[in-house]
C-alpha positions as CSV (number, residue, x, y, z in Angstrom):
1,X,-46.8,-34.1,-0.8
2,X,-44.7,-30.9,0.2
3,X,-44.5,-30.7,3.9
4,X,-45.5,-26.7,5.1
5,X,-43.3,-24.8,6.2
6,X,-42.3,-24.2,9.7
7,X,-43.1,-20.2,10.6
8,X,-39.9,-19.1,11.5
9,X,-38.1,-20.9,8.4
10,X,-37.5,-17.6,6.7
11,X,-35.5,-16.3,9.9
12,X,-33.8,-19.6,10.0
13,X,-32.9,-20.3,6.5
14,X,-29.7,-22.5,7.2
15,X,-30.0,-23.6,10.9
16,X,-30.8,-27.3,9.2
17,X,-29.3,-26.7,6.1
18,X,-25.3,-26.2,7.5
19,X,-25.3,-29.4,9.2
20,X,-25.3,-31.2,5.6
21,X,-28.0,-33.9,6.7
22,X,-30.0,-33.8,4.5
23,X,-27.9,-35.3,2.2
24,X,-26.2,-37.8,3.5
25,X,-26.6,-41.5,3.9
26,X,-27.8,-43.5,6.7
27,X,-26.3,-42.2,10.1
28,X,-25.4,-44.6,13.1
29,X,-25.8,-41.9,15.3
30,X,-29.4,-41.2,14.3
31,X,-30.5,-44.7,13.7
32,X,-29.5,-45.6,17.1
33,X,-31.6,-42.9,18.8
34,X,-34.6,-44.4,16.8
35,X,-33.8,-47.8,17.9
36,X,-33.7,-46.3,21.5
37,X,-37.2,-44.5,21.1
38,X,-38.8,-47.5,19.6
39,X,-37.6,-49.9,22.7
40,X,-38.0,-47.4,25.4
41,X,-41.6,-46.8,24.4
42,X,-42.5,-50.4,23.0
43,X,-43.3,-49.8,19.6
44,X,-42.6,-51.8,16.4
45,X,-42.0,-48.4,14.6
46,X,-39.6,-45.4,15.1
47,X,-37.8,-42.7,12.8
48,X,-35.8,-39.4,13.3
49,X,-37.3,-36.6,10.3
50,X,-35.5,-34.2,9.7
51,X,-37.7,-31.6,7.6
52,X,-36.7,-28.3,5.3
53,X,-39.4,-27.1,3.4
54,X,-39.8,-30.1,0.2
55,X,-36.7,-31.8,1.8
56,X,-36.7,-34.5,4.5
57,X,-34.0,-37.0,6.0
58,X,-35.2,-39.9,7.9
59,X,-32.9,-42.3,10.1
60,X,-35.8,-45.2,10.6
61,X,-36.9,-48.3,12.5
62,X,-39.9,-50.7,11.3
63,X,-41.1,-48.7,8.8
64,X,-42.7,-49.4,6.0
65,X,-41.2,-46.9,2.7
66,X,-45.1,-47.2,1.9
67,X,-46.3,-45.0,5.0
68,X,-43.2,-42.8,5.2
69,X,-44.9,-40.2,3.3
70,X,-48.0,-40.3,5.9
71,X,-45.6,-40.0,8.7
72,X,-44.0,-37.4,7.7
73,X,-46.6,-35.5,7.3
74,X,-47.6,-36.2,10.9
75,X,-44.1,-35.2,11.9
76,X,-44.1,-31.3,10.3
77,X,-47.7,-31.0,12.7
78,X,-45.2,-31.5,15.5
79,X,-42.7,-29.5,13.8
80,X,-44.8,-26.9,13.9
81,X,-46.2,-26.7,16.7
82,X,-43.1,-27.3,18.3
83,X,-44.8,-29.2,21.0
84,X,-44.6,-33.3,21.8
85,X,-47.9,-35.1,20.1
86,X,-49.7,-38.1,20.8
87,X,-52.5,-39.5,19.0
88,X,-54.4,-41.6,17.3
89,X,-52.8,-42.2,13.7
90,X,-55.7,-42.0,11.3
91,X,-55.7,-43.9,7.7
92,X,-56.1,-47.1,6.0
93,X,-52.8,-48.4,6.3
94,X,-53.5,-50.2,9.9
95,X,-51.3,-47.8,11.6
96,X,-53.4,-46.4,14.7
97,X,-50.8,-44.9,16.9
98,X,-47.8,-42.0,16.6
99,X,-46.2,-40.0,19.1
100,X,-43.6,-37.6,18.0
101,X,-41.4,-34.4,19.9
102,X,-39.3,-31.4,18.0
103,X,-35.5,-31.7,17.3
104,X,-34.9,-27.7,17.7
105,X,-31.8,-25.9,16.7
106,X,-30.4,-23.3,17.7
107,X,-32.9,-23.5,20.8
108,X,-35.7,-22.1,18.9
109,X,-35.9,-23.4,15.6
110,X,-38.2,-26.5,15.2
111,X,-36.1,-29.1,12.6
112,X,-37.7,-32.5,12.5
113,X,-38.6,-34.7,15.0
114,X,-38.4,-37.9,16.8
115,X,-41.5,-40.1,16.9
116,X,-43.1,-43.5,17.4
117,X,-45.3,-45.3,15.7
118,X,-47.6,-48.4,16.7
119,X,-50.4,-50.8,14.6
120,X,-52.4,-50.7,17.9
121,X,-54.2,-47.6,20.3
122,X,-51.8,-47.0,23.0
123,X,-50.9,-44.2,25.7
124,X,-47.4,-43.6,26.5
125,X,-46.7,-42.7,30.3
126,X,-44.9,-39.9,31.7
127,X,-41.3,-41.7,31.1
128,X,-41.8,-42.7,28.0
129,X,-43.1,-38.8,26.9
130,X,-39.7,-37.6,29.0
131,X,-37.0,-40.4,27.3
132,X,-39.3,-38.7,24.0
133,X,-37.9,-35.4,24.6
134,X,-34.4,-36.7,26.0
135,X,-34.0,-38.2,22.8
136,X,-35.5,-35.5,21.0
137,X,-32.9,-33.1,22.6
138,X,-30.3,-35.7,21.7
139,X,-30.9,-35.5,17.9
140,X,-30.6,-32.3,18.2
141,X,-26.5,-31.8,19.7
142,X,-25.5,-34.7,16.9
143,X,-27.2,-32.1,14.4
144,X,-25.2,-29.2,16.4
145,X,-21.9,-31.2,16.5
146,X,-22.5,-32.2,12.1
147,X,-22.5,-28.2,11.8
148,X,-19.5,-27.6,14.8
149,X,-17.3,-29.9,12.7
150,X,-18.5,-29.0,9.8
151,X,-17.4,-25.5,10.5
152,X,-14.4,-26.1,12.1
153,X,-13.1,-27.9,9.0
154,X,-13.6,-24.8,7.1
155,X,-11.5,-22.6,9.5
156,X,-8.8,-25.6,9.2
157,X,-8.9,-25.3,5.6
158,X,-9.1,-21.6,5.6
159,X,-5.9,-21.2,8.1
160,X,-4.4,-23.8,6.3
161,X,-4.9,-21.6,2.7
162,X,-3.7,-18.6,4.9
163,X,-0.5,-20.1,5.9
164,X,0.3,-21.0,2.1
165,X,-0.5,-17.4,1.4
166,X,2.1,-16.1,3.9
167,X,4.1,-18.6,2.7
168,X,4.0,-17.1,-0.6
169,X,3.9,-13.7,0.2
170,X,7.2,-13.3,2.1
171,X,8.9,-15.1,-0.4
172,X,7.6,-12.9,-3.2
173,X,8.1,-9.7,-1.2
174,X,11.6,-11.3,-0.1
175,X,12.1,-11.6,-4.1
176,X,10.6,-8.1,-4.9
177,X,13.2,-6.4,-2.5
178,X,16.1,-7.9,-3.5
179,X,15.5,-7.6,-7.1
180,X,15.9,-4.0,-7.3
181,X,18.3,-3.6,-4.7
182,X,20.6,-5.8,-6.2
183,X,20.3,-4.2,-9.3
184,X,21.0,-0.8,-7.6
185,X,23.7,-2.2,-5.8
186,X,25.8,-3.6,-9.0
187,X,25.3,-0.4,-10.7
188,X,26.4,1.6,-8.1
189,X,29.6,-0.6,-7.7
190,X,30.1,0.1,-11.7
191,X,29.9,3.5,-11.0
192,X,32.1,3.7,-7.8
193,X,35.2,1.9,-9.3
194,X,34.9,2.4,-13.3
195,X,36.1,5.2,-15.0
196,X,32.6,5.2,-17.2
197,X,31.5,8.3,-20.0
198,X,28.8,10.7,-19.2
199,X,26.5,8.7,-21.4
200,X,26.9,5.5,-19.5
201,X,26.6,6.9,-16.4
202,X,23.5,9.0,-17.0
203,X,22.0,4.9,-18.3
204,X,23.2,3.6,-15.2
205,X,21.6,6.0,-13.3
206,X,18.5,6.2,-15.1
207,X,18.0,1.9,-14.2
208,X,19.0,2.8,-10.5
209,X,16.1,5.1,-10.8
210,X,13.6,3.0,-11.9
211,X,14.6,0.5,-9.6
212,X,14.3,2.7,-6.5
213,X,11.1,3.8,-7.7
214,X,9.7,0.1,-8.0
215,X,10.9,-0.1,-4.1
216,X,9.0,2.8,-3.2
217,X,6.0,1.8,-4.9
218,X,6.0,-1.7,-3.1
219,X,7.1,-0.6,0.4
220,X,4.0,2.2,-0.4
221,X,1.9,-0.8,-1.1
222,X,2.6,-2.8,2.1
223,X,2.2,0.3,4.6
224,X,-1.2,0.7,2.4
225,X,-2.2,-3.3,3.1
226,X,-1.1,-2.1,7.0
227,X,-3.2,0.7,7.5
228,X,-6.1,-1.3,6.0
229,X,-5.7,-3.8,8.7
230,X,-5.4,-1.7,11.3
231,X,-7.5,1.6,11.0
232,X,-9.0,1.2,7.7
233,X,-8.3,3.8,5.0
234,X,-8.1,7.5,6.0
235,X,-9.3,9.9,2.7
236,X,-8.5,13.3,2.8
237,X,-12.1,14.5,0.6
238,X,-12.0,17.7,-1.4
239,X,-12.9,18.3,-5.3
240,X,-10.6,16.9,-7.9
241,X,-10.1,16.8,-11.7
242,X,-10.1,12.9,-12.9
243,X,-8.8,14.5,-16.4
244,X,-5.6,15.9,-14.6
245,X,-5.0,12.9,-12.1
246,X,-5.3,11.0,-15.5
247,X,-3.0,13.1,-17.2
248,X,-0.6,13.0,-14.1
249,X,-0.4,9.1,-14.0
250,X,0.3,8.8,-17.9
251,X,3.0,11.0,-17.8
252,X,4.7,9.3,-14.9
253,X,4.1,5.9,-16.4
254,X,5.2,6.8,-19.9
255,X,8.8,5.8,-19.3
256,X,7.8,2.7,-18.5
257,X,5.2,2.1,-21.3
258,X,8.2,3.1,-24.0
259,X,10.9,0.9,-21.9
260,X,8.5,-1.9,-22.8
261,X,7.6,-0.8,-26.2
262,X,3.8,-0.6,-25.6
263,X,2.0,2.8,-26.1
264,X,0.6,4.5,-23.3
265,X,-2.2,7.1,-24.6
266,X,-3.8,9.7,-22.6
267,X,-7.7,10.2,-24.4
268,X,-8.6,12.8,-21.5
269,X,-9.7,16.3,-22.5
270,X,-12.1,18.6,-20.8
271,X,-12.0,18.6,-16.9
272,X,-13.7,15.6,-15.5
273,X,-15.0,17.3,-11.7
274,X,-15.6,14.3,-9.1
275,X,-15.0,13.9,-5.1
276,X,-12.1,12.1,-3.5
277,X,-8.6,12.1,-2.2
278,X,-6.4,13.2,-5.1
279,X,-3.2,11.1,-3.8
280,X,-5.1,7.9,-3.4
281,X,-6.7,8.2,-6.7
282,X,-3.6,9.0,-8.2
283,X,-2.1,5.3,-6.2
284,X,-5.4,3.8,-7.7
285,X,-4.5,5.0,-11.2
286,X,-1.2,4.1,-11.0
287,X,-1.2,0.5,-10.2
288,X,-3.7,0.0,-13.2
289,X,-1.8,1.5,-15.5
290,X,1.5,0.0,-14.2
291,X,-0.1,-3.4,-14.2
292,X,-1.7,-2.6,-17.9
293,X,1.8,-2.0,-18.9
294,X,3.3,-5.6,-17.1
295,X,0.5,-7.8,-19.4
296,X,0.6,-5.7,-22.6
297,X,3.2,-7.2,-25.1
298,X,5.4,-4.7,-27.0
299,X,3.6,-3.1,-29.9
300,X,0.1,-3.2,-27.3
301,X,-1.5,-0.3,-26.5
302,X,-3.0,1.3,-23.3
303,X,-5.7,3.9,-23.3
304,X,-6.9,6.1,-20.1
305,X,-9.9,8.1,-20.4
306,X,-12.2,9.7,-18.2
307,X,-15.6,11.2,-19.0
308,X,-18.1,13.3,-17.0
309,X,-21.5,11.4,-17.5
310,X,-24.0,10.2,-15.0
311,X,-20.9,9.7,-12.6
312,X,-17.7,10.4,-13.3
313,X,-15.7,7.7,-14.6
314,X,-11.6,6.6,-15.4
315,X,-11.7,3.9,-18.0
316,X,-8.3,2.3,-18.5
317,X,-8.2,-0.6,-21.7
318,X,-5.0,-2.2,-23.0
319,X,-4.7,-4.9,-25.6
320,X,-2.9,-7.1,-23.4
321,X,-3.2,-11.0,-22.8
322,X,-6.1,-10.7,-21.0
323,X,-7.7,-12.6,-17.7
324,X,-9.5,-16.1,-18.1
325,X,-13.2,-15.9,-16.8
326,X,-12.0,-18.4,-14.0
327,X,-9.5,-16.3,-12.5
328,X,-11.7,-12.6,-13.5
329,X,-13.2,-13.2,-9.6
330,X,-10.5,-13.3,-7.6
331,X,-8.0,-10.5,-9.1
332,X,-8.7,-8.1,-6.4
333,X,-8.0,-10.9,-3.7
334,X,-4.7,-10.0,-1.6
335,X,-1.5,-12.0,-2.8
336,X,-3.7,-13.6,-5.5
337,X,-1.5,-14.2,-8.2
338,X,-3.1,-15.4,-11.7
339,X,-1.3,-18.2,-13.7
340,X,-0.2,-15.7,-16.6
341,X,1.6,-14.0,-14.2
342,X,3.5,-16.9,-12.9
343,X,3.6,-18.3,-16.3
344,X,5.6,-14.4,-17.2
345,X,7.5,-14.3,-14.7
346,X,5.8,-10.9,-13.8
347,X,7.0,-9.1,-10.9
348,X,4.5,-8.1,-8.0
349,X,3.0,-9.6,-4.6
350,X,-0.4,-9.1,-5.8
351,X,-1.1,-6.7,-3.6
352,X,-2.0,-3.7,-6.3
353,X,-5.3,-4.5,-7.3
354,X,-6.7,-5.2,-3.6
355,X,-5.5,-1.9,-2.6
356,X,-7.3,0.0,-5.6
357,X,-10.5,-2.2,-5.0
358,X,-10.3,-0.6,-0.9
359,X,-9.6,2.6,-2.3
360,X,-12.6,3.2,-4.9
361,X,-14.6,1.5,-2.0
362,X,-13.4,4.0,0.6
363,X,-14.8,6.5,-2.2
364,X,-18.3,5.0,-2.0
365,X,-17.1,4.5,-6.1
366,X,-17.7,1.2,-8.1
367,X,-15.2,-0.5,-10.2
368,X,-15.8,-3.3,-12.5
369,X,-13.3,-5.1,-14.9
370,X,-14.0,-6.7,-18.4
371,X,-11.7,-9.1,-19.8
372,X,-10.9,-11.6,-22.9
373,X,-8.2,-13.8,-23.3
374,X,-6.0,-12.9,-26.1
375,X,-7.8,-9.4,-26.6
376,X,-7.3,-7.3,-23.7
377,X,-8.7,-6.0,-20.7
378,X,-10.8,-2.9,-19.8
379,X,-11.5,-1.1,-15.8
380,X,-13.7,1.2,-15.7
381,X,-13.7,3.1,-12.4
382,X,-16.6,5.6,-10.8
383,X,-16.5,8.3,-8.3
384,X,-19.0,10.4,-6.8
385,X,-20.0,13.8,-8.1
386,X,-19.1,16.9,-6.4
């Protein structure tokens, strides 16, 4: 038999639920307050029901599995009408008696109940209808505490997973500034003390370049992560052309693309008119391309191209390794780091793709990201009209 439902189980759709009862095992707590009910008020039969919806838990004393249904049934009239009850206990199955009050949650939300049950006609008196509702009230702080501790655990774990990624993060961004610096540093030292051609030079100063430009870009990225923390992102709004920020981001990303031997295609034509904040867009952009370029293996290609239907839109595909399905969730996480990226030694906090996902959000935009292992990845990116 489905038990009703309680009225207000729609605006309580987890009060029972989050404590995990109902399914667990027997519970010492909750068999000892039926024990307690069924002595205090002299009965051969007690249980503790727990109802939610079709579900029910039952901590029991004396009680045959043959009636349990029948009870049960008496205990969601007490559920509902949140009140003690006492009665006769009609049916064939020589059970005359039952007495049950609500275990309420959240101090409004009838949950089961606690109840005695007798083979004989009987009247409990005041105390025994009061130690009733004590024990009533009792069920109900174990049920608290199950979802107290049970919530507790999950901020342990969940400061415990933050404290790895901090962990992590300050060793990555320890690793990303001194890659580049040190790198700037010997070839600054080369230049300083060797008597090198113009040629060489010029090289030497084109890597230094590069380098000082992947500092920028990260120290960029963590005073981004900082303003989202504190303030939120700040857009300055006005009409742009997604066809020129496309074409602005290709060119600046092209040495990089040919430096890796992948290449970088810009597919953009006519003006592509949307609203947003041309800088952030082009930061957006940038970090998709750049990060298209980190996964793409020489001989890949990269294609960026925006179009002017139903919303404007910047699609970016490469034909790079691609993202498992597993890991396809969590890319726009900050500091998440997937396994191919570890396995490449690729470079990066993983901090780029959680500051585009603020940014197109910040633009009221939608991005969404398509991926196969092996065959490459595709973002597509919208933006308001004007």
């Amino acid at each position: 038999m489905r038990a009703p439902l309680p009225e207000d189980e729609a605006r309580h759709p987890t009060a029972l639920r989050d404590s995990l009862i109902l399914d667990a095992g027997p519970e010492p707590d909750f068999d000892d307050i039926a024990l307690l009910a069924s002595e205090i008020c002299g009965t051969p039969m007690a249980l503790v029901t727990l109802i939610d919806g079709d579900r029910h838990w039952c901590a029991q004393v004396g009680i045959d599995s043959a009636h349990l249904r029948r009870d049960i049934t008496y205990c969601t009239q007490v559920v509902r009408g949140q009140e003690l009850f006492e009665g006769p206990h009609a049916g064939a199955d020589g059970l005359r008696f039952y007495a049950g009050a609500p275990v309420v949650l959240d101090g409004t939300h009838p949950a089961g109940t606690v109840c005695v049950i007798d083979n004989e006609l009987r009247e409990l008196n005041p105390s025994h209808r009061r130690a009733l509702r004590s024990l009533a009230r009792h069920a109900s702080v174990q049920l608290e505490l199950r979802r107290y501790a049970r919530h507790a655990g999950e901020i342990s774990d969940r400061l415990r997973q933050l404290d790895r990624m901090k962990d992590s993060f300050l060793s990555s961004v320890s690793h990303e500034l001194r890659t580049p610096l040190s790198s700037i540093r010997g070839y600054l030292e080369m230049l300083l003390e060797d008597d090198l051609d113009a040629e060489t030079s010029q090289r030497f100063l084109a890597i230094m370049q590069r380098n000082s430009d992947r500092l920028l870009r990260l120290i960029d990225d963590l005073l981004t992560v900082a303003r989202l923390s504190d303030e939120g992102l700040k857009l300055d709004i006005a009409e742009v052309d997604l066809a020129e920020i496309a074409h602005q981001v290709t060119s600046s990303c092209r040495p990089l693309a040919e430096h890796r031997e992948v290449k970088l295609r810009d597919r953009t034509s006519s003006p592509v008119p949307a609203l947003g904040d041309a800088k952030r867009l082009q930061q957006a952009l940038n970090h998709l391309v750049v990060n298209a370029i980190k996964f793409t293996a020489a001989g890949g290609e990269i294609s960026v191209t925006s179009t002017s239907g139903a919303e404007p839109e910047l699609v970016i595909t490469d034909t790079g390794v691609g993202i498992p399905p597993d890991e396809l969730p969590h890319v726009f996480d900050r500091f998440f780091r997937s396994a191919t990226a570890d396995t490449m030694a690729t470079p990066g906090p993983g901090l780029g793709l959680a500051i585009v996902r603020s940014i197109i959000d910040a633009h009221h935009g939608s991005i969404h990201v398509d991926s196969e292992p092996g065959i490459g990845t595709t973002v597509r990116l919208t933006l308001p009209k004007p």
